[in-house]
C-alpha positions as CSV (number, residue, x, y, z in Angstrom):
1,X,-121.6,-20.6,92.2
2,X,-123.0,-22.2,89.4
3,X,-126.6,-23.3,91.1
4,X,-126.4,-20.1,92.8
5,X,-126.7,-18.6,89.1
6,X,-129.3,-20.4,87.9
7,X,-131.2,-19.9,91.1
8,X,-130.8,-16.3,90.3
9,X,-131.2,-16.7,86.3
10,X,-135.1,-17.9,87.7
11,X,-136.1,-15.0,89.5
12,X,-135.0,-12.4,86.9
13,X,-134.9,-13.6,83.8
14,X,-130.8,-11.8,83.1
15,X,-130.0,-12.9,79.8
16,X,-125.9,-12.0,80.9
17,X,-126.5,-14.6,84.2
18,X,-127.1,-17.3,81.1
19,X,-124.1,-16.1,79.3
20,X,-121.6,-16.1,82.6
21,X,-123.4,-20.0,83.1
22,X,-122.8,-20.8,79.9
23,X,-119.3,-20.4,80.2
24,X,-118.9,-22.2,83.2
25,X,-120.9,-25.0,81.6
26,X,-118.2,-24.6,78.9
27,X,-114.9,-24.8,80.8
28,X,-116.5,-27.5,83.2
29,X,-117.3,-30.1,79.8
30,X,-113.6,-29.7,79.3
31,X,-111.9,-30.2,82.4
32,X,-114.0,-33.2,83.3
33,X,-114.4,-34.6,79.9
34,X,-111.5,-33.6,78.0
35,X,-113.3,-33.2,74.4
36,X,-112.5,-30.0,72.4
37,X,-115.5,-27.5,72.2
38,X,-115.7,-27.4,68.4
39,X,-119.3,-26.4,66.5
40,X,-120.4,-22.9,65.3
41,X,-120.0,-19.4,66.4
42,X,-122.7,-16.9,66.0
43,X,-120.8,-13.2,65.9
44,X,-122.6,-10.1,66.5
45,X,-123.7,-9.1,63.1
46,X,-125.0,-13.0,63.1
47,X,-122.5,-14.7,60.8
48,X,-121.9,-17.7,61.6
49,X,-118.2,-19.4,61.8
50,X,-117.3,-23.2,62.6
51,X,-115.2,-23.6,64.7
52,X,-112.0,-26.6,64.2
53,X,-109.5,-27.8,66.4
54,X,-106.0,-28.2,64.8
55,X,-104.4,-31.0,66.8
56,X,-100.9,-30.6,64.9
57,X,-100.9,-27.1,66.3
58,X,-102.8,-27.8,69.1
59,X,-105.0,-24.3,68.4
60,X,-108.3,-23.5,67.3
61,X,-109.1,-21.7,64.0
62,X,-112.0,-21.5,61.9
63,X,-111.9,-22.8,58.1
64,X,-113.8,-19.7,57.3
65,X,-111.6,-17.3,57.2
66,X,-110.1,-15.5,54.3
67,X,-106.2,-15.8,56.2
68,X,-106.1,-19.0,58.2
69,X,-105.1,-17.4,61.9
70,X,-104.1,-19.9,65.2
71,X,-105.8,-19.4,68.7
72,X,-104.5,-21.1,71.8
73,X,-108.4,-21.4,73.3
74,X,-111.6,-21.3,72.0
75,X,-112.1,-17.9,73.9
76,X,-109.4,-15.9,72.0
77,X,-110.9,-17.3,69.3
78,X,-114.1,-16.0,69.4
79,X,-113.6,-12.7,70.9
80,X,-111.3,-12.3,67.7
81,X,-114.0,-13.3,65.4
82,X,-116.9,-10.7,67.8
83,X,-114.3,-8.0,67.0
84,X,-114.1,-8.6,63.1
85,X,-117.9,-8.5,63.1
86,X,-119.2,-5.3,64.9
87,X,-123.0,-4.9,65.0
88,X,-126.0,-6.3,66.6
89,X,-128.4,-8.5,64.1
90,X,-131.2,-8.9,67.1
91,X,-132.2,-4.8,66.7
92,X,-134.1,-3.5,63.7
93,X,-132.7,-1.0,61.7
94,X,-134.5,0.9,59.3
C-alpha cells in the first residue's frame, strides 16, 4: 500500500497521499524499531509544541502546556493539541 502511495503521490502531486504516507512511515518506525516518536508538532494556527514521552506513565504530553495533560499515543496527542489551535497559518488574511 505504501509504494502504491507514493507511486500515486508522483503522478498527482496530493499533498493528503503525503500525509496518509507519513503516517504509515510513522507507525512502521515504531513497530520495527521500537523508539518513541518524540520532536515537535506544528498545529494549525502554526504553533509549535514538543512533544515528550513520560516513561513513568508510559504517555505522551507536551511540556508546553499551561495544565500538564497524559495521552496514551502520540496521535491522541496531537489531534488534542490541532483542536486547541483552530486556524490555518498557510492562507493570508487580510
Amino acid at each position: 500500500m505504501q509504494s502504491m502511495l507514493e507511486d500515486e503521490i508522483d503522478f498527482t502531486n496530493d499533498c493528503n497521499l503525503q500525509y496518509l504516507v507519513d503516517l504509515i512511515n510513522d507507525e512502521i518506525g515504531i513497530v520495527l524499531t521500537g523508539s518513541i516518536n518524540t520532536g515537535t508538532h506544528s498545529a494549525p494556527n502554526c504553533k509549535e509544541y514538543a512533544v515528550t514521552f513520560d516513561t513513568t506513565k508510559s504517555a505522551y504530553t507536551s511540556p508546553t502546556f499551561k495544565v500538564i495533560t497524559y495521552f496514551a499515543n502520540r496521535d491522541s496527542l496531537t489531534r488534542y493539541i490541532d483542536s486547541k489551535n483552530p486556524g490555518d497559518c498557510h492562507i493570508n488574511s487580510y
